[in-house]
PDB file as gemmi writes it, atoms N, CA and C in Angstrom:
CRYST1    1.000    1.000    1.000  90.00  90.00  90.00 P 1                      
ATOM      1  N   UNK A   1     141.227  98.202  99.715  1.00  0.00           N  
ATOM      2  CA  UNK A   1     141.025  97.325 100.854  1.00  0.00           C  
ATOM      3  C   UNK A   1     140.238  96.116 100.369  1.00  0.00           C  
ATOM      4  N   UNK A   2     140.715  95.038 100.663  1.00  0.00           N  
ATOM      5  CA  UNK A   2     139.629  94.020 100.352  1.00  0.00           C  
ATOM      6  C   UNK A   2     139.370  93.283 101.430  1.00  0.00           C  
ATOM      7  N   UNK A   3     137.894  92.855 101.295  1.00  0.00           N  
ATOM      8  CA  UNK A   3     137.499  91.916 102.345  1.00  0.00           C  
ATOM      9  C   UNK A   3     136.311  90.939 102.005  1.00  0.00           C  
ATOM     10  N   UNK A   4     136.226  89.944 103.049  1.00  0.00           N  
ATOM     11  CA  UNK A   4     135.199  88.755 102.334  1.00  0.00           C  
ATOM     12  C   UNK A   4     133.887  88.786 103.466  1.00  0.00           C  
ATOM     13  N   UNK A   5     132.821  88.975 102.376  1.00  0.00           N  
ATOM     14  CA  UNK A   5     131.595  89.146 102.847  1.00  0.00           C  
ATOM     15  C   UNK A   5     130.742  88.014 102.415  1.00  0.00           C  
ATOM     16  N   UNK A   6     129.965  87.255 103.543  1.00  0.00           N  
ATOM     17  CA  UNK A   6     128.805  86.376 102.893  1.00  0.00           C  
ATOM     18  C   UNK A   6     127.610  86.499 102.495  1.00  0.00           C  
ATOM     19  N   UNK A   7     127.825  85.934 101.583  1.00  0.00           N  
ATOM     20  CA  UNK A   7     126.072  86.721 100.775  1.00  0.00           C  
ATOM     21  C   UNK A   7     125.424  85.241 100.288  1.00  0.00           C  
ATOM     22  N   UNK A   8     124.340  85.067 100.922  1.00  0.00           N  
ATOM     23  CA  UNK A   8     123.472  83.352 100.641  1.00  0.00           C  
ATOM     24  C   UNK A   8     123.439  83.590  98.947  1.00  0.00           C  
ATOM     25  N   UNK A   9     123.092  82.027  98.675  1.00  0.00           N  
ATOM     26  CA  UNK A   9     123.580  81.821  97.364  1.00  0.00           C  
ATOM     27  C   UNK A   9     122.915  82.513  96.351  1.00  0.00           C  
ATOM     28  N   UNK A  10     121.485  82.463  97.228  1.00  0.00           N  
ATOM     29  CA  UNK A  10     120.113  82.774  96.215  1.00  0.00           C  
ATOM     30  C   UNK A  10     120.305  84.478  95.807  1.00  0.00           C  
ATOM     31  N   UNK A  11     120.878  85.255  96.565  1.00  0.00           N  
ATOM     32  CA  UNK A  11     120.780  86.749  97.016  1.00  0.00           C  
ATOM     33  C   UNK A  11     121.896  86.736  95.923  1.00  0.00           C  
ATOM     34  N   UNK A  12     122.755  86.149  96.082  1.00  0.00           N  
ATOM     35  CA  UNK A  12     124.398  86.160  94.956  1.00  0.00           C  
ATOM     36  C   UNK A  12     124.226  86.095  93.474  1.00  0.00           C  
ATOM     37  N   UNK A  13     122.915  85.010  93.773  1.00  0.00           N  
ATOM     38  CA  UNK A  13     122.782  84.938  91.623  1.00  0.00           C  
ATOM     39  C   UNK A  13     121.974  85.906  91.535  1.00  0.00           C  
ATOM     40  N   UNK A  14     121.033  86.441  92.208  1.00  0.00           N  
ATOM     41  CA  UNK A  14     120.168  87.427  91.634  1.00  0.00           C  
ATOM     42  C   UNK A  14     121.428  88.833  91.320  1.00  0.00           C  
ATOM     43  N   UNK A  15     121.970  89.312  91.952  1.00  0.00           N  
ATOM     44  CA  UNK A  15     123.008  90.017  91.968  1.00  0.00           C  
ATOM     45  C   UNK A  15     123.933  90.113  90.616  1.00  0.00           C  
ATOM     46  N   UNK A  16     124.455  88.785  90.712  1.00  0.00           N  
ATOM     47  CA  UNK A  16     125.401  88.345  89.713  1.00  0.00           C  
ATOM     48  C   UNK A  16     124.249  88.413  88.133  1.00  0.00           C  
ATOM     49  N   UNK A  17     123.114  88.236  88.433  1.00  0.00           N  
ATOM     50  CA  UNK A  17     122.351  88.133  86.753  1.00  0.00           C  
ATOM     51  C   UNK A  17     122.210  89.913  86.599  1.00  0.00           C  
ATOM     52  N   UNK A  18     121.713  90.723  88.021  1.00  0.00           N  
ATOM     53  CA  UNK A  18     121.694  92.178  87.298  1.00  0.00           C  
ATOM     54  C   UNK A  18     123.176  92.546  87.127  1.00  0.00           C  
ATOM     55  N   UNK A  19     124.402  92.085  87.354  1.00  0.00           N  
ATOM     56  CA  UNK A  19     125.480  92.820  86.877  1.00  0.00           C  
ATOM     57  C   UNK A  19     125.231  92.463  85.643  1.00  0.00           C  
ATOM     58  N   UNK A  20     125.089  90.717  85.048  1.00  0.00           N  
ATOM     59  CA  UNK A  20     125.090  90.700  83.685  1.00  0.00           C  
ATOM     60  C   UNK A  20     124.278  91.706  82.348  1.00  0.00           C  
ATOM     61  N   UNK A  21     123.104  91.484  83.255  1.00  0.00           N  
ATOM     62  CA  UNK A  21     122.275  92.700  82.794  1.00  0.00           C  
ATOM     63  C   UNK A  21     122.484  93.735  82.307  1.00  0.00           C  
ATOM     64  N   UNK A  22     123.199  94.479  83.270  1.00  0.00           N  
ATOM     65  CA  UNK A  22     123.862  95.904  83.634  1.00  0.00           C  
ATOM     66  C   UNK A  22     125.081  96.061  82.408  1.00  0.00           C  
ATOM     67  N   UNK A  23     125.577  95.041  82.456  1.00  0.00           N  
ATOM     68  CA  UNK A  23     126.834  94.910  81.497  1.00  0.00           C  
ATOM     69  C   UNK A  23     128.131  95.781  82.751  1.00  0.00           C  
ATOM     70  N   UNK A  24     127.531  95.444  83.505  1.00  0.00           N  
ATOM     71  CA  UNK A  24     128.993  95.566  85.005  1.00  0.00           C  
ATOM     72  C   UNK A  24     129.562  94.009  86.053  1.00  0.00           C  
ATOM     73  N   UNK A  25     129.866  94.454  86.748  1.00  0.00           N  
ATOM     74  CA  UNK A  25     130.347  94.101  87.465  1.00  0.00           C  
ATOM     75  C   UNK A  25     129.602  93.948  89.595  1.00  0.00           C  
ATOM     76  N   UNK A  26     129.867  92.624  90.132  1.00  0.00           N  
ATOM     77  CA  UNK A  26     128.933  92.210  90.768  1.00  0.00           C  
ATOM     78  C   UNK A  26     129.754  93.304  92.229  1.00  0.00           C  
ATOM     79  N   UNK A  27     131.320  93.341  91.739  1.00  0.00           N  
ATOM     80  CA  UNK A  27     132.253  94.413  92.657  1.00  0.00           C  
ATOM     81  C   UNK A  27     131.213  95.814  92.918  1.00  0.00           C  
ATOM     82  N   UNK A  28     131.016  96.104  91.393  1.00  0.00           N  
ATOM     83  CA  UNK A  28     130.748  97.596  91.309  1.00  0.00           C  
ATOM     84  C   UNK A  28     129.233  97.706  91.930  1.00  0.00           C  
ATOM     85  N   UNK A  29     128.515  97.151  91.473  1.00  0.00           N  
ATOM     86  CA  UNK A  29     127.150  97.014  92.159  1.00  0.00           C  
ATOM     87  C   UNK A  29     126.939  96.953  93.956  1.00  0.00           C  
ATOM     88  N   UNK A  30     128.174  96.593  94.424  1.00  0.00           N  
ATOM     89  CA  UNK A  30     128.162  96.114  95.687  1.00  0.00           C  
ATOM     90  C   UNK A  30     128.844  97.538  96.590  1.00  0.00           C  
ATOM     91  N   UNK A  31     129.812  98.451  95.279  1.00  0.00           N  
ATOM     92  CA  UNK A  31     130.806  99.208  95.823  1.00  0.00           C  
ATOM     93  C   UNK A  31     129.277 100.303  95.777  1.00  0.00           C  
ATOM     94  N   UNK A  32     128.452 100.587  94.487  1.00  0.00           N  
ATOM     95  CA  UNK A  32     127.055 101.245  94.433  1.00  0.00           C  
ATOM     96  C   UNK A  32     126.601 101.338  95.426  1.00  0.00           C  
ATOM     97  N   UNK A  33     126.204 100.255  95.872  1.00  0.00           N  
ATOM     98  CA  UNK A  33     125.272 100.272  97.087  1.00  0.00           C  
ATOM     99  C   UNK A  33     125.724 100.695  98.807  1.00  0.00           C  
ATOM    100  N   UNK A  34     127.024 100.097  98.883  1.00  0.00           N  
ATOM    101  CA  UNK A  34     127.820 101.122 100.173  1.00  0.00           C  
ATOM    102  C   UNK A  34     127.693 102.583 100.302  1.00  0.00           C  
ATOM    103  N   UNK A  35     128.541 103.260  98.346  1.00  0.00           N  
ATOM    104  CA  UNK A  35     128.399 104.172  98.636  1.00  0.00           C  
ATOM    105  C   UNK A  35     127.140 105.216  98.931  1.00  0.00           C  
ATOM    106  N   UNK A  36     125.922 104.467  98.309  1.00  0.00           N  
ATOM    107  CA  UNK A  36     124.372 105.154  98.162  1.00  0.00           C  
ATOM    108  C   UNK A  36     124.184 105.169 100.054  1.00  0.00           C  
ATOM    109  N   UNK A  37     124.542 103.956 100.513  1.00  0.00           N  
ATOM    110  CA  UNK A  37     124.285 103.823 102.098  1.00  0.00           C  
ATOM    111  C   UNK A  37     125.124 104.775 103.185  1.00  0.00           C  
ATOM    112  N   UNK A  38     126.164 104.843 102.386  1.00  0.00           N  
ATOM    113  CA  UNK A  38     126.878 106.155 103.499  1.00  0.00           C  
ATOM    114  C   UNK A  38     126.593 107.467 103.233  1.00  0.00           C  
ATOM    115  N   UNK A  39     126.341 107.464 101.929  1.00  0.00           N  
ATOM    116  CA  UNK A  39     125.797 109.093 101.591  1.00  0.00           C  
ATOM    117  C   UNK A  39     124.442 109.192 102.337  1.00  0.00           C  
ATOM    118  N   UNK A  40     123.722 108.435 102.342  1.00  0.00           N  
ATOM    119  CA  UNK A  40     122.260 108.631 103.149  1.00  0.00           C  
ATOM    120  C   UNK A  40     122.797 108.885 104.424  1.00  0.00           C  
ATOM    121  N   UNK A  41     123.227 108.037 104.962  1.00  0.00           N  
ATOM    122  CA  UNK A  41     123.314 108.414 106.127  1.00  0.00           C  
ATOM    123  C   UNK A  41     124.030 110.350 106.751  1.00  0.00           C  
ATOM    124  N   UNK A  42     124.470 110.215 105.774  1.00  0.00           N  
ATOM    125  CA  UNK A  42     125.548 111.333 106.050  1.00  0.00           C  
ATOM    126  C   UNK A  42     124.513 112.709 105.905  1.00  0.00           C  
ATOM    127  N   UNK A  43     123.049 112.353 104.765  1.00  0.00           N  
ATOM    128  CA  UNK A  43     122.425 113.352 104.579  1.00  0.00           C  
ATOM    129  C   UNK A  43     121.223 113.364 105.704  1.00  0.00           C  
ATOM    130  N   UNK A  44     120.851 112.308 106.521  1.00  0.00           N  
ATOM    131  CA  UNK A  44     120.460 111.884 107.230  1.00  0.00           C  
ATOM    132  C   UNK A  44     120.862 112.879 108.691  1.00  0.00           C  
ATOM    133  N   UNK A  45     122.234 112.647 108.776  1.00  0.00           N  
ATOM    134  CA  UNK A  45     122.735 113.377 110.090  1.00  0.00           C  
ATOM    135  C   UNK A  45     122.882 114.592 110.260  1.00  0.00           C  
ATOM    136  N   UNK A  46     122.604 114.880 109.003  1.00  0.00           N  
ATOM    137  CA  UNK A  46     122.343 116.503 109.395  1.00  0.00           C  
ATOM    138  C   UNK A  46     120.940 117.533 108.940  1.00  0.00           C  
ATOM    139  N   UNK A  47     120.355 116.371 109.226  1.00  0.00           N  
ATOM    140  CA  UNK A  47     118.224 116.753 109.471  1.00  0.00           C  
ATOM    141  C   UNK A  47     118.320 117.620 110.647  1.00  0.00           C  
ATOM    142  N   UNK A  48     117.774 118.845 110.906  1.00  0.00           N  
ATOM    143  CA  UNK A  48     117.882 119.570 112.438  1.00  0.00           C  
ATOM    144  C   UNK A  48     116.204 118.782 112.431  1.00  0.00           C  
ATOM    145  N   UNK A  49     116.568 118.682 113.809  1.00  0.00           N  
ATOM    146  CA  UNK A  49     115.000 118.292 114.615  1.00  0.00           C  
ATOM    147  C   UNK A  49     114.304 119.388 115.095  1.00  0.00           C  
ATOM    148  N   UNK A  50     113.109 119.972 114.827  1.00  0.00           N  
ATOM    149  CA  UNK A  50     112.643 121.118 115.095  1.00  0.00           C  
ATOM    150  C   UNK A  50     111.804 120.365 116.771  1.00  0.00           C  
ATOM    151  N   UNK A  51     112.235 120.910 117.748  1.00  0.00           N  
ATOM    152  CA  UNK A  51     111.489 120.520 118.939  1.00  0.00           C  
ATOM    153  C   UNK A  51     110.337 121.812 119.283  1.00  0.00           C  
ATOM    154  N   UNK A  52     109.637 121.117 120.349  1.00  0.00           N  
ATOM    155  CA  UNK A  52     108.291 122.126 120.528  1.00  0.00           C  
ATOM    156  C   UNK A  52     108.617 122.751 121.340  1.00  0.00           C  
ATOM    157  N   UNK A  53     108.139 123.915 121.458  1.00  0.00           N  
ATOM    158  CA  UNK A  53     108.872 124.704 122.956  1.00  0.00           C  
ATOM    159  C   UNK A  53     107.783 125.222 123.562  1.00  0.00           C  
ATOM    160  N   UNK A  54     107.762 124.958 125.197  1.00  0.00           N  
ATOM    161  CA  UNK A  54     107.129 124.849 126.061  1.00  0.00           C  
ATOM    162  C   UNK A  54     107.451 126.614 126.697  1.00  0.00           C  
ATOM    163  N   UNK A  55     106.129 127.482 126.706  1.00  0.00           N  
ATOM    164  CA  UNK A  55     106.529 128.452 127.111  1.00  0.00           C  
ATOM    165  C   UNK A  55     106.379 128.441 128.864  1.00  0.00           C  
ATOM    166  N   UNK A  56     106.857 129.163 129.678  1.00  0.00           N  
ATOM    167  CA  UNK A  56     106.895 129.052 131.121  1.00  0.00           C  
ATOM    168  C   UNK A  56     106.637 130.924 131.396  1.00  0.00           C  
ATOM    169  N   UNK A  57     106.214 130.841 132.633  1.00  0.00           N  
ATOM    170  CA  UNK A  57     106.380 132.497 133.363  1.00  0.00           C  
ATOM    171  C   UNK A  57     107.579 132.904 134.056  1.00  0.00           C  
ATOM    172  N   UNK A  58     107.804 131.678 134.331  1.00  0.00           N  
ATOM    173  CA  UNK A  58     109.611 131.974 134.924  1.00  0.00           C  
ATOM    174  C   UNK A  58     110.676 130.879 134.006  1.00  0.00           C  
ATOM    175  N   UNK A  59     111.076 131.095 133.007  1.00  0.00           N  
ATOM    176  CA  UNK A  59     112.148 130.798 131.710  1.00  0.00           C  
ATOM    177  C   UNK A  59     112.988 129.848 132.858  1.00  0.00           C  
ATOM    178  N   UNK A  60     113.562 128.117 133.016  1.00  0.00           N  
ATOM    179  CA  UNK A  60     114.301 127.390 133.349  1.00  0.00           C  
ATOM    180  C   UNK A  60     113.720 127.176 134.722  1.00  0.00           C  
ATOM    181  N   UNK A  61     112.794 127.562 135.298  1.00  0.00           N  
ATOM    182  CA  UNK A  61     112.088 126.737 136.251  1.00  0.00           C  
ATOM    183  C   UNK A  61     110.567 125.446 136.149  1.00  0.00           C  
ATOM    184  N   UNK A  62     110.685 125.977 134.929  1.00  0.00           N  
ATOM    185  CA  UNK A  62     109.681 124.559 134.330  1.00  0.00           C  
ATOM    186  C   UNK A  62     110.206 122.306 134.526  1.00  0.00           C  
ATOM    187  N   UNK A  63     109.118 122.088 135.712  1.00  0.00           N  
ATOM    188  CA  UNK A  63     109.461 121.122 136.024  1.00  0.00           C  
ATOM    189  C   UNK A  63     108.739 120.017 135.434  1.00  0.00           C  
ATOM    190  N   UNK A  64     108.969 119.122 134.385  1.00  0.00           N  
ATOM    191  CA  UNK A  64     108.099 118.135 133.516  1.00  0.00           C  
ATOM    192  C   UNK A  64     108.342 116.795 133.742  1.00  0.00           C  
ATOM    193  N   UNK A  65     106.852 116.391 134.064  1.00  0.00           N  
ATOM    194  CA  UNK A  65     107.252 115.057 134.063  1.00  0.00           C  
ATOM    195  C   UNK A  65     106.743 114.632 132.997  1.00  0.00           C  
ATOM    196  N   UNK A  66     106.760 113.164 132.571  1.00  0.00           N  
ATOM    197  CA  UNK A  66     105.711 112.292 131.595  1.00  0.00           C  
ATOM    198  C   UNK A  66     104.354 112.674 131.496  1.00  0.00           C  
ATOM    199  N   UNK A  67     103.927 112.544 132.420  1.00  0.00           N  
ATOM    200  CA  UNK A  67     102.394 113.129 131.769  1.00  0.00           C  
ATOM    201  C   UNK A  67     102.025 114.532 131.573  1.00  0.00           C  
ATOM    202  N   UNK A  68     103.166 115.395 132.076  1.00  0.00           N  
ATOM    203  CA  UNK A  68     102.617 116.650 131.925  1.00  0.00           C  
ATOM    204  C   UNK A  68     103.074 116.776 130.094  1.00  0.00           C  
ATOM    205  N   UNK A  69     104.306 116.274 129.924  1.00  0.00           N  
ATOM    206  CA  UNK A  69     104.636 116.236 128.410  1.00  0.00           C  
ATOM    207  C   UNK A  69     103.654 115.597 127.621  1.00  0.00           C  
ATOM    208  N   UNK A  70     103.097 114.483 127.981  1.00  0.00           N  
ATOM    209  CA  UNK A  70     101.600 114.235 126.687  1.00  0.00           C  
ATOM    210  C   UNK A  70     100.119 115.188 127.053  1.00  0.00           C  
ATOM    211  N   UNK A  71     100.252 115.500 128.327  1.00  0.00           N  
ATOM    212  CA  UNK A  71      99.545 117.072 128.396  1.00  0.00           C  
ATOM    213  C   UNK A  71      99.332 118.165 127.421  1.00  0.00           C  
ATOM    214  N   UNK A  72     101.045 118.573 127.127  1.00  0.00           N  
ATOM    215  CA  UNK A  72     101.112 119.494 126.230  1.00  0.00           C  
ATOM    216  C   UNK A  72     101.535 119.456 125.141  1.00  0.00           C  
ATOM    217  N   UNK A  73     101.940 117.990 124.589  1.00  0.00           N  
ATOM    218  CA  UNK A  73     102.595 118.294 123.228  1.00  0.00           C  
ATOM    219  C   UNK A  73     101.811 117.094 122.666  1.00  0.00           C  
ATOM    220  N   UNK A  74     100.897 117.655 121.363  1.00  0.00           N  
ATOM    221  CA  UNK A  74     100.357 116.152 121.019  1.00  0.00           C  
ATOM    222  C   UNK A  74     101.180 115.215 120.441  1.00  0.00           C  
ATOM    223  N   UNK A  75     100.613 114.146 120.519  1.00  0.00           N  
ATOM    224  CA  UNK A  75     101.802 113.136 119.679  1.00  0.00           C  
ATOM    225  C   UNK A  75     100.566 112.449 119.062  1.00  0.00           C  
ATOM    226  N   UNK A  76     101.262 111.552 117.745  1.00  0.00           N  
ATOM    227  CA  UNK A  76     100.050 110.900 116.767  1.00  0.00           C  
ATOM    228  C   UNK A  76      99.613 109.824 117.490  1.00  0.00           C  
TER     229      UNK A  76                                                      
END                                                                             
């Protein structure tokens, strides 16, 4: 697939001097960095969120509002 992306000039030579660097290519460096960005994400989306659990005397009749939640769950 190809497509055209703008990249300011200043951001382009710095780029273009580490491919030289690199002894690559300014493609491959660019294809690097997508793929490093979708893999994060991908390892990203599957973090489980450990939530706090609020015990009750009667299980699904617990009614919370806002302040009762900074009541009971500290936050930093």
């Amino acid at each position: 697939m190809r497509t055209t992306v703008d990249i300011p000039d200043q951001l382009y030579r710095k780029l273009k001097s580490k491919a030289a660097k690199e002894g690559t290519t300014v493609k491959e460096i660019i294809l690097r960095g997508v793929e490093i960005e979708l893999h994060s994400q991908t390892r990203q989306a599957k973090k489980k969120i450990k939530l706090p659990l609020l015990e009750s005397k009667e299980p699904g009749t617990l009614h919370l509002d806002n302040d009762r939640i900074f009541e009971v769950i500290s936050f930093p």
